[in-house]
C-alpha positions as CSV (number, residue, x, y, z in Angstrom):
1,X,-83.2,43.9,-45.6
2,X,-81.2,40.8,-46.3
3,X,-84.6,38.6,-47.0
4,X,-86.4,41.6,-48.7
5,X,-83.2,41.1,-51.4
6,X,-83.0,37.4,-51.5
7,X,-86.8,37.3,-52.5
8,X,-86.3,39.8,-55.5
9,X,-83.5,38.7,-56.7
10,X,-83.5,34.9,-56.2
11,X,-86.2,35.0,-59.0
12,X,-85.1,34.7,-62.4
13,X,-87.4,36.9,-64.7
14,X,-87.1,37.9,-68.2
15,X,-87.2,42.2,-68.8
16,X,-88.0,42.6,-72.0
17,X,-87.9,45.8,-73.8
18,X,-91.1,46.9,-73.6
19,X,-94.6,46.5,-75.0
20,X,-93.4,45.8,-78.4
21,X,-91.2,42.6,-77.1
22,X,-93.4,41.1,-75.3
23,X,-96.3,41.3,-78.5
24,X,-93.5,40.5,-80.9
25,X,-93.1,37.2,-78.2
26,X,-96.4,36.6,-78.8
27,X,-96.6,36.7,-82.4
28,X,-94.0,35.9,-83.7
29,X,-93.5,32.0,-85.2
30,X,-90.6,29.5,-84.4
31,X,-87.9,29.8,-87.0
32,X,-88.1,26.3,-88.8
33,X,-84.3,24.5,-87.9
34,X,-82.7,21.7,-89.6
35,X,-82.4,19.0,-87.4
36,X,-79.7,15.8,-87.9
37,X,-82.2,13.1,-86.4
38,X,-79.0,10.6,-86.5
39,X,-77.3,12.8,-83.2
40,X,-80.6,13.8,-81.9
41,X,-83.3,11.5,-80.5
42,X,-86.7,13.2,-82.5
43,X,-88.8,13.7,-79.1
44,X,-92.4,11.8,-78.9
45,X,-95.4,14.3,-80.4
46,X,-97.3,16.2,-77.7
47,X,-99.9,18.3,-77.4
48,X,-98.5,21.9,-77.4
49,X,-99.3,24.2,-74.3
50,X,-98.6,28.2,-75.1
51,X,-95.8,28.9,-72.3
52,X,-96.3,31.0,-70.1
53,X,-94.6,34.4,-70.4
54,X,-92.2,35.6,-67.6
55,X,-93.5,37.9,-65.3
56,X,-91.7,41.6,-66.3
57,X,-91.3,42.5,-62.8
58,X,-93.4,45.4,-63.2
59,X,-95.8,46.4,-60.8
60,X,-98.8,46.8,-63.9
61,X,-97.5,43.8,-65.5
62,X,-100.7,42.3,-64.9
63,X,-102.7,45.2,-67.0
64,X,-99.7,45.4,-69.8
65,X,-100.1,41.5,-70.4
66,X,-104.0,41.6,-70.4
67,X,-103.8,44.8,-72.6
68,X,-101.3,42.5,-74.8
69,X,-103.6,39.6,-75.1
70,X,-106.8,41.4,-76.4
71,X,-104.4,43.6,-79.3
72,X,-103.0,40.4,-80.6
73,X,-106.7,39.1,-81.0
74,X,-107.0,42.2,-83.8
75,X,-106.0,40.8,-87.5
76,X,-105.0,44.4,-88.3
77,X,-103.7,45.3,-85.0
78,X,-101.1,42.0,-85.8
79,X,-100.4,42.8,-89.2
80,X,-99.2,46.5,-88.9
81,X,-97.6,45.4,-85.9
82,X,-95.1,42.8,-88.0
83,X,-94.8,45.6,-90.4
84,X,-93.4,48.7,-88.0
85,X,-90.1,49.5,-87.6
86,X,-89.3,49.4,-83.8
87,X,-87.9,53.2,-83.8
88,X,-91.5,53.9,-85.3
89,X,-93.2,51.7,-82.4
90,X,-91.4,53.6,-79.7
91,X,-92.0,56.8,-81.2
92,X,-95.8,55.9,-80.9
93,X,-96.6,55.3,-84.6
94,X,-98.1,52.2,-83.8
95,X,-99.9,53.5,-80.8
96,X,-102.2,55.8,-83.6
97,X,-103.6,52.4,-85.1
98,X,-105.7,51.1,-82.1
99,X,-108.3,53.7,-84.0
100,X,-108.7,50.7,-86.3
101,X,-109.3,47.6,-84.3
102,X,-112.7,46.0,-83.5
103,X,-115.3,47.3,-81.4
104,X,-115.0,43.8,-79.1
105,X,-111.1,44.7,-78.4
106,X,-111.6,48.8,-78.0
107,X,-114.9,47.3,-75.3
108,X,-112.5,45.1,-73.4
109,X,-110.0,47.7,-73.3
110,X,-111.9,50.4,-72.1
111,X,-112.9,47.9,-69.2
112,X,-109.3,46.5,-68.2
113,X,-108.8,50.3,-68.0
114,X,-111.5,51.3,-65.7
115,X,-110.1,48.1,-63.3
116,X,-106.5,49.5,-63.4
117,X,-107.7,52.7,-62.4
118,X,-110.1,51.1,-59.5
119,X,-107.1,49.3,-58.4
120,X,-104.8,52.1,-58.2
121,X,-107.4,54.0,-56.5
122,X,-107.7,51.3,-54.0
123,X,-104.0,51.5,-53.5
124,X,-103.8,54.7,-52.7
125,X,-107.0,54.6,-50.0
126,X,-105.2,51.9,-48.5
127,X,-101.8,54.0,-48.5
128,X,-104.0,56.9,-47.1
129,X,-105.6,55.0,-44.4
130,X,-102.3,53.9,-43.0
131,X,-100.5,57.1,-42.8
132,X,-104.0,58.3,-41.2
133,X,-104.6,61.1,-43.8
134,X,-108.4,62.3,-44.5
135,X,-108.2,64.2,-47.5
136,X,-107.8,61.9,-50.6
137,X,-107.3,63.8,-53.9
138,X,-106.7,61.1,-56.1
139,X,-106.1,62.7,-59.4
140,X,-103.3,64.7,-57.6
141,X,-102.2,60.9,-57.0
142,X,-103.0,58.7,-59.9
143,X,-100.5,61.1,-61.8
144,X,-97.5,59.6,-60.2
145,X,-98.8,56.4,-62.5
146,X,-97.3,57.6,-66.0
147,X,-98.1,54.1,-68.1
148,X,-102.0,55.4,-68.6
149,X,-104.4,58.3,-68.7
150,X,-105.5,59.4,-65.6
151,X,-107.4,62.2,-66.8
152,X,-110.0,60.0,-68.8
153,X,-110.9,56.9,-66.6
154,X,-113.1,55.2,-68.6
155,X,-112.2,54.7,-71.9
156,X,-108.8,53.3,-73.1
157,X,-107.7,55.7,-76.3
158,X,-104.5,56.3,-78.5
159,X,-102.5,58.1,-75.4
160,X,-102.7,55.3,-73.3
161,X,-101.5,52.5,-75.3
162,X,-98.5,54.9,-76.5
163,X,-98.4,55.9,-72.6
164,X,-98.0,52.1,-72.1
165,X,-95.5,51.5,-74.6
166,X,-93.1,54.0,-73.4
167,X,-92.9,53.3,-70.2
168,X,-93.5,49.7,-69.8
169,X,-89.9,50.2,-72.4
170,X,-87.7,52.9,-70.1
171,X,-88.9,50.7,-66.8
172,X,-87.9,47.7,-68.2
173,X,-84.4,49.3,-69.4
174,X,-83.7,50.3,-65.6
175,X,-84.9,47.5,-64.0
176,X,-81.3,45.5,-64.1
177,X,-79.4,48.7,-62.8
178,X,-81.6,48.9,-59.7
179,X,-81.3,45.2,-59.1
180,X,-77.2,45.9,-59.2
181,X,-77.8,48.4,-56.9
182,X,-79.8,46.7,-54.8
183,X,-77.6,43.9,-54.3
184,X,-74.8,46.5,-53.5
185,X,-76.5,47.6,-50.8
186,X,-77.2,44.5,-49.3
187,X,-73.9,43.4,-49.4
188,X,-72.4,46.7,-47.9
189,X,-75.3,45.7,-45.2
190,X,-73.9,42.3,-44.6
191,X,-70.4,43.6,-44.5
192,X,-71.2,46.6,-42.2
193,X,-72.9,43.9,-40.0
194,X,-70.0,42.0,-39.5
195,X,-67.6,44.7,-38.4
196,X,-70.2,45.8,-36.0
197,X,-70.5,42.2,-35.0
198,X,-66.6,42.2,-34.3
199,X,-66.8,45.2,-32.1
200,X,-69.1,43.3,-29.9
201,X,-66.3,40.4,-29.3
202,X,-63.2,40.6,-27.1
203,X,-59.6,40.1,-28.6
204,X,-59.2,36.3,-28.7
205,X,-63.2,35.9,-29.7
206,X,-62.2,38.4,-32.8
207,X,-59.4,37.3,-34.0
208,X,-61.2,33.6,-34.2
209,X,-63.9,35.3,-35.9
210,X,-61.6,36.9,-38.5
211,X,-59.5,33.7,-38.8
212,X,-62.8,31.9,-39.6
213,X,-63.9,34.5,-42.5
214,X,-60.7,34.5,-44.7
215,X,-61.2,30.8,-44.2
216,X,-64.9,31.0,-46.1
217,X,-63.5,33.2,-48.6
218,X,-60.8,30.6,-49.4
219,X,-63.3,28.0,-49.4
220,X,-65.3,29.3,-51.9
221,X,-62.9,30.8,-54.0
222,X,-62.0,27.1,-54.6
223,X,-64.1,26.5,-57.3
224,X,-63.4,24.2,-60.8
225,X,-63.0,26.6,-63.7
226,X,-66.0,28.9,-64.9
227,X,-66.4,28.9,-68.8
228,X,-66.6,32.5,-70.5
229,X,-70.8,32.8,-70.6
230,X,-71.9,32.2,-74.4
231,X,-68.1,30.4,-75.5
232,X,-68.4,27.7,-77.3
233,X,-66.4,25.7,-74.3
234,X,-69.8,26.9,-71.8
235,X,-72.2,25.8,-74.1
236,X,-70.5,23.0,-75.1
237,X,-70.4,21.8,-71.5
238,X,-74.2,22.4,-71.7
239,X,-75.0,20.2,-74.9
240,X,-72.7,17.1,-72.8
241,X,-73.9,17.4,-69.3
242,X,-77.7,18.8,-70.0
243,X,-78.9,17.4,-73.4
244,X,-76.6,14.2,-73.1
245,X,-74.8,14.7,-76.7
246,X,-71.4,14.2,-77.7
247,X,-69.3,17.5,-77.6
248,X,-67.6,16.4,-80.5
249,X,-71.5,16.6,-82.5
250,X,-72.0,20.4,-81.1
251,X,-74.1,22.4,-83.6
252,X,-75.2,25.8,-83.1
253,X,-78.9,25.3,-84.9
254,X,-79.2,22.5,-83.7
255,X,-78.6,24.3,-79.7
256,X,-80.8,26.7,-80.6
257,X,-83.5,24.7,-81.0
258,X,-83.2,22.5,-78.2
259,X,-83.2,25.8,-75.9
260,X,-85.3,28.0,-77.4
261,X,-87.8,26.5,-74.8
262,X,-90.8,28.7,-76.1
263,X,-90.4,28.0,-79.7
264,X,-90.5,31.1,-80.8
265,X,-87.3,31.8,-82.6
266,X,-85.5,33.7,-79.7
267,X,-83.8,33.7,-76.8
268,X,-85.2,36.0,-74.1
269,X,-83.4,36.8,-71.3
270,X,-85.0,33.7,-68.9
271,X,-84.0,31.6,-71.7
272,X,-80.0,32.6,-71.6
273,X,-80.1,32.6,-67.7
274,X,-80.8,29.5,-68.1
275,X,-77.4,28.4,-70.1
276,X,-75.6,29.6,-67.1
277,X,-77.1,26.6,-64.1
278,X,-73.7,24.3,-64.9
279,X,-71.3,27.3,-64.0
280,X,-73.1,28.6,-61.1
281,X,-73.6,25.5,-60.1
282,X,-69.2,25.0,-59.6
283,X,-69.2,28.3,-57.6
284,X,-72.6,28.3,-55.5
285,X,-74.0,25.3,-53.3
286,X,-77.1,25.9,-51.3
287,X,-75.8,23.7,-48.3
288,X,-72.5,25.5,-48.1
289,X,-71.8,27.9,-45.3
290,X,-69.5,30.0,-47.7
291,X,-71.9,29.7,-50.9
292,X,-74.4,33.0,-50.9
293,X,-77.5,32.2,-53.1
294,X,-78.2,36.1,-53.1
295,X,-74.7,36.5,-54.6
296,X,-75.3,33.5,-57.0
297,X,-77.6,35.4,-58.9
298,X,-75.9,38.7,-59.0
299,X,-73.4,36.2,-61.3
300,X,-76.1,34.9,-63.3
301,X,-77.0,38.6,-64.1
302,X,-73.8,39.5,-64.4
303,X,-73.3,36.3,-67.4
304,X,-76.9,37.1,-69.1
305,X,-75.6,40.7,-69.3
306,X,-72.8,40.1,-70.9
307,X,-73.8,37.6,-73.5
308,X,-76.6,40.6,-74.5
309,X,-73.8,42.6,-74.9
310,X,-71.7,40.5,-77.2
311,X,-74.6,38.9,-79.2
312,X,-77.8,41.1,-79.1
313,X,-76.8,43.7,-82.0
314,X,-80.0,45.1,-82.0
315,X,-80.1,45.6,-78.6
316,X,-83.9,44.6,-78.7
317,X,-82.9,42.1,-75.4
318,X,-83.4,39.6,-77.4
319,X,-81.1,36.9,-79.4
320,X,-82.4,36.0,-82.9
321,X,-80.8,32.8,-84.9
322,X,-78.9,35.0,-87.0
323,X,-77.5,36.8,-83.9
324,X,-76.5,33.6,-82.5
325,X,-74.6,31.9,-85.2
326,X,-73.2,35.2,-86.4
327,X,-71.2,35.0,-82.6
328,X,-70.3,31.5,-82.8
329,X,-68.4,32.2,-85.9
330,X,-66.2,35.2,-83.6
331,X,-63.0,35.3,-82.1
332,X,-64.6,35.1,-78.6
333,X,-66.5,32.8,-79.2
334,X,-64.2,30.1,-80.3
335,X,-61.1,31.7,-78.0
336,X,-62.7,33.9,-75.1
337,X,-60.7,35.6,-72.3
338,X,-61.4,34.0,-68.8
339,X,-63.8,34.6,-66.5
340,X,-64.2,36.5,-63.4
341,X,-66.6,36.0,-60.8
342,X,-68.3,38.2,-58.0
343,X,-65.5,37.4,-55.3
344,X,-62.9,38.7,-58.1
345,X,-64.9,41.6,-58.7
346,X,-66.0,43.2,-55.5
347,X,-69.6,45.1,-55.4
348,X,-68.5,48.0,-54.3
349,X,-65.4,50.6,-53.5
350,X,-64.2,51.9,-50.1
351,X,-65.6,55.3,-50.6
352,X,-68.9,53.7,-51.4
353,X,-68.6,51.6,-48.1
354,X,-67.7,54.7,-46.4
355,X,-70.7,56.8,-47.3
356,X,-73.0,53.8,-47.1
357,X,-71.7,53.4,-43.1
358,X,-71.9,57.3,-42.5
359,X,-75.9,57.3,-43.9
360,X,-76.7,54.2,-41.6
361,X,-75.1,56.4,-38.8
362,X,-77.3,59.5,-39.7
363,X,-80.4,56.9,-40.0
364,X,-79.7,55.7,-36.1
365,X,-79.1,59.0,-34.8
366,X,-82.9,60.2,-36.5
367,X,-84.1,57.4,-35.0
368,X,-82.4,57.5,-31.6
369,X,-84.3,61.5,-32.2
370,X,-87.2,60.3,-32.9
371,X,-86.9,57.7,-30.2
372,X,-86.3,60.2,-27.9
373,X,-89.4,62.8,-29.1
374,X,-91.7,59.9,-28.7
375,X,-90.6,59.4,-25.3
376,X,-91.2,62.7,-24.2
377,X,-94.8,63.0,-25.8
378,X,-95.8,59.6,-24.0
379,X,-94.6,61.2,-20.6
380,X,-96.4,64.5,-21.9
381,X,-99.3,62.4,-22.7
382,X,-98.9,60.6,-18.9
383,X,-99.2,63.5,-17.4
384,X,-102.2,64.8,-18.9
385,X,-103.7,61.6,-18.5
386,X,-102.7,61.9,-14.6
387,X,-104.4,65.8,-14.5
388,X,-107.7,63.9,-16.3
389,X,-108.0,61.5,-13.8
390,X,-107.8,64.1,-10.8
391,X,-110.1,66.4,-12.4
392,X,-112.6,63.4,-13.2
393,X,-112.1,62.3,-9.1
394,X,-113.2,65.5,-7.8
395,X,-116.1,65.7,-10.5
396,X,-117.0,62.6,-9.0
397,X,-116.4,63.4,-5.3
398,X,-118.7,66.6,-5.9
399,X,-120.8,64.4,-7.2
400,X,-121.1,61.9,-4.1
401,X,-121.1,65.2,-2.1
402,X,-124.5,66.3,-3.6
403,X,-126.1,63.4,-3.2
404,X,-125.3,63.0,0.6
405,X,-126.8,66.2,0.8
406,X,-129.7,65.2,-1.0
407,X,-130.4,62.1,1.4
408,X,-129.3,64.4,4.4
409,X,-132.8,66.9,3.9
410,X,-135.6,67.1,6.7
411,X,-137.9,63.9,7.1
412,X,-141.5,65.2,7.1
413,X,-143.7,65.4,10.2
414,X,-145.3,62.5,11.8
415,X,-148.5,61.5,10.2
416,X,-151.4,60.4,12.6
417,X,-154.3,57.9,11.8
418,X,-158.0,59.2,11.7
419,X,-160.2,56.7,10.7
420,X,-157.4,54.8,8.8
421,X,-156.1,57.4,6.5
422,X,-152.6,59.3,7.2
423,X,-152.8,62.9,7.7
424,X,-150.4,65.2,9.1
425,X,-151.7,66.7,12.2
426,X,-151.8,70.7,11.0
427,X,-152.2,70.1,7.6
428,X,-155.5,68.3,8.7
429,X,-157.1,70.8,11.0
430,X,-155.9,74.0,8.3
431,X,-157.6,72.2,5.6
432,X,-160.6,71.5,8.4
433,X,-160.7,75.0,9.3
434,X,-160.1,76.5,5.5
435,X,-163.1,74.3,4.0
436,X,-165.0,75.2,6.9
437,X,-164.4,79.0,5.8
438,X,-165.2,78.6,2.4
439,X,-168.5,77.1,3.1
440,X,-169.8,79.3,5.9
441,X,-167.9,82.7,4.5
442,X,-170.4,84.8,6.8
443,X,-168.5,83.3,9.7
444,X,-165.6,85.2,8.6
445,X,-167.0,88.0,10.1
446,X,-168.8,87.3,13.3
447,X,-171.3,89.8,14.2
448,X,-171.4,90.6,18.0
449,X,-173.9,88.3,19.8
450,X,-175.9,88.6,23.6
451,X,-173.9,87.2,26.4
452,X,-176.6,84.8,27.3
453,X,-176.1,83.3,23.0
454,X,-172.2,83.3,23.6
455,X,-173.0,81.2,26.8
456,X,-175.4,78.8,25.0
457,X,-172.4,78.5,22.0
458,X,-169.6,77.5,24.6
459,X,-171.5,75.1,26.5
460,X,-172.0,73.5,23.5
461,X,-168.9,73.0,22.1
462,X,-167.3,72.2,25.3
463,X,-168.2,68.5,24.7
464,X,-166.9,68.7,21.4
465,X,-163.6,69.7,22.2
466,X,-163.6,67.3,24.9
467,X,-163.8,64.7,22.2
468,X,-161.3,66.0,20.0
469,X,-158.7,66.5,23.1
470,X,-159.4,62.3,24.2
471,X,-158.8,61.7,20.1
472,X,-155.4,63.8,20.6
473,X,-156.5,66.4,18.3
474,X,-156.4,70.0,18.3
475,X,-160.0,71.8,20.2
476,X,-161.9,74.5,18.7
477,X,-161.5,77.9,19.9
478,X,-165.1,79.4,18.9
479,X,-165.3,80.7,22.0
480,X,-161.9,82.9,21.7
481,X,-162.0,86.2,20.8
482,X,-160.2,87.0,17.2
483,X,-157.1,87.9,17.7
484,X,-156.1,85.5,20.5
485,X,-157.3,81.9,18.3
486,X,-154.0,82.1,16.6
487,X,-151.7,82.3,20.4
488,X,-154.4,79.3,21.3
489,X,-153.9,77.3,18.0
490,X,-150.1,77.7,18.3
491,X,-150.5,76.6,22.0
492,X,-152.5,73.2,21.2
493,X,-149.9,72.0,18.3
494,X,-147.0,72.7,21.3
495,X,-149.4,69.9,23.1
């Protein structure tokens, strides 16, 4: 959590107000300042570069800026803009005059649109395919993004710029109250880590432990004297150290000038953070175990909030010339109360400790719970695993079992040779005596015959069945009465 915070927070932005501020920072011209050029060195002419505008922190800052860029293009779009009262802008007067600008802008508009919307769209897949969901409704989920229409993806209209405007303006408003919340969280965190750090530790290792903390706290409490933020004595100490001038010289125009860095007749909130490097710099040292840079700027939002407070009467969140001289010419400007910083001032209160410690209990014991549920679906999950892989051994032993029985069937009968060519020994004289059927069918019924022809008949076939007995084959049985050929048949294939 600790880095999460120190990479938000380590960054110095400027939050403007909205829409409107960030145009009007666009627009508006440098408010010309009298210069004495005998206490100021006039700097060498260079080529002017527009600077770069601070990043909002916003997570459409990207579309708000390009939506910016392509409105300030329109000459009428500029010129009602210079001429609406901020009330009217936020009320979404000003919204109701992008009817009037070019066809090129209202083109470009409707296309940085369409990208936002692909881009959110994209977002949510993303979001969708982690958490493993199938069912993507995104109109259900592009409505959770107020700043444009989601109904009308294609073409950017009146509700969408006044969409834009209004809530680019209440995010930006609550953007420094959850960054002081954040940073109370993450010190409760650090704190809650290092009781729980002392409960790991025997008596003597403790009390070293504590001994060595109070020391820290001591060490950086010892600090030269902070400057009230915005005094004269603070920025005074800026105009010596930073700009090299003589205190005794300090003008207020003439500071104004020299750190209004964007020449454009304010200072924005990056601007005024900027005032405040000497005085962190006498509490906070990057190289210092005591010295927490996370802390360090907690106190440069804690200075740039203040000075808005005292100076910025319009509470636009930014500090016009007028503004500015009309609090150097104040009480606390010239006389201001004293200072104190984040170790005078702690983050948070007991109670708050309290509860924060009792919701990081109730967030272990879920998780022990849901540590424990997991555990008892993997051993679920083993177990069925263990019943798949018995059922998918006897599938595969049944398996083995059919095909021993398959190679386990009765080998056919021996074949003979006759003449070269395998044939099995009945088949050959069945298909011999079958094809002698069917071409002498008036055999199939033998008509009785003289004793003296059935002589003649087995004296000659006598020599053919001695052939066929010498070749091993089965003898003819012409001269067996029907009946008894089938006993004699059965008796040769014995043989």
């Amino acid at each position: 959590m600790g880095s999460r915070v120190s990479i938000r927070m380590c960054c110095s932005r400027a939050f403007l107000t909205g829409w409107v501020l960030l145009v009007q920072m666009l627009c508006l011209d440098a408010v010309p300042i009298g210069i004495d050029k005998t206490k100021v060195k006039e700097p060498e002419i260079k080529t002017e570069e527009v600077p770069a505008s601070a990043d909002t922190g916003l997570h459409y800052d990207r579309y708000l800026r390009e939506v910016i860029d392509f409105l300030e293009k329109d000459q009428h779009f500029r010129e009602k803009l210079h001429n609406t009262d901020m009330e009217d802008i936020k009320q979404g007067k000003l919204a109701k005059e992008l009817d009037f600008v070019s066809h090129h802008v209202r083109t470009k508009l409707d296309e940085l649109k369409r990208q936002e919307v692909n881009r959110l769209r994209t977002l949510i897949k993303a979001k969708q395919d982690l958490e493993g969901d199938i069912a993507v409704d995104h109109q259900a989920l592009l409505k959770q993004f107020e700043y444009l229409n989601h109904m009308n993806p294609h073409t950017f209209e009146v509700e969408d710029l006044d969409r834009l405007i209004k809530s680019a303006t209440k995010d930006l408003e609550n953007f420094d109250k959850e960054r002081h919340e954040e940073f109370k969280r993450y010190e409760m965190m650090k704190e809650h880590d290092r009781r729980e750090h002392l409960k790991t530790l025997n008596e003597e290792e403790r009390r070293k432990e504590e001994e060595h903390y109070e020391e820290m706290k001591k060490k950086h409490a010892d600090h030269p004297k902070v400057n009230h933020p915005g005094s004269q004595n603070q920025l005074k100490e800026v105009w010596e150290e930073a700009d090299g001038l003589d205190p005794e010289d300090f003008d207020p125009k003439t500071f104004f000038n020299l750190h209004d860095t964007n020449g454009d007749g304010f200072f924005d909130e990056q601007e005024l953070e900027a005032l405040f490097t000497k005085e962190l710099e006498k509490i906070y040292d990057p190289t210092n175990e005591e010295d927490d840079m996370v802390e360090m700027e907690e106190e440069r939002l804690r200075m740039r909030e203040h000075v808005m407070n005292e100076v910025d009467t319009n509470k636009d969140r930014l500090v016009s010339l007028d503004e500015f001289l009309v609090a150097t010419k104040k009480k606390e400007f010239l006389e201001p109360d004293s200072w104190e910083t984040l170790e005078q001032n702690q983050a948070y209160t007991d109670e708050e400790m309290r509860e924060f410690e009792e919701h990081l209990a109730q967030q272990e014991h879920d998780l022990n719970q849901k540590a424990v549920d997991l555990q008892k679906q993997r051993e679920e999950l083993e177990r069925q695993q263990k019943e798949l892989n018995a059922q998918k051994m006897e599938l595969q032993q049944a398996v083995e079992h059919m095909e021993r029985l398959k190679s386990q069937k009765v080998d056919p009968p021996p074949e003979v040779q006759v003449e070269g060519n395998p044939v099995p020994e009945t088949q050959s004289v069945d298909d011999q005596l079958h094809f002698e059927k069917e071409a002498h069918p008036q055999e199939n019924h033998p008509v009785p015959q003289a004793p003296q022809e059935h002589q003649q008949q087995q004296q000659h076939h006598e020599p053919q069945n001695k052939d066929l007995a010498q070749q091993g084959l089965p003898q003819t049985h012409h001269n067996i009465p029907p009946g008894h050929q089938e006993a004699a048949q059965g008796q040769n294939n014995q043989l």
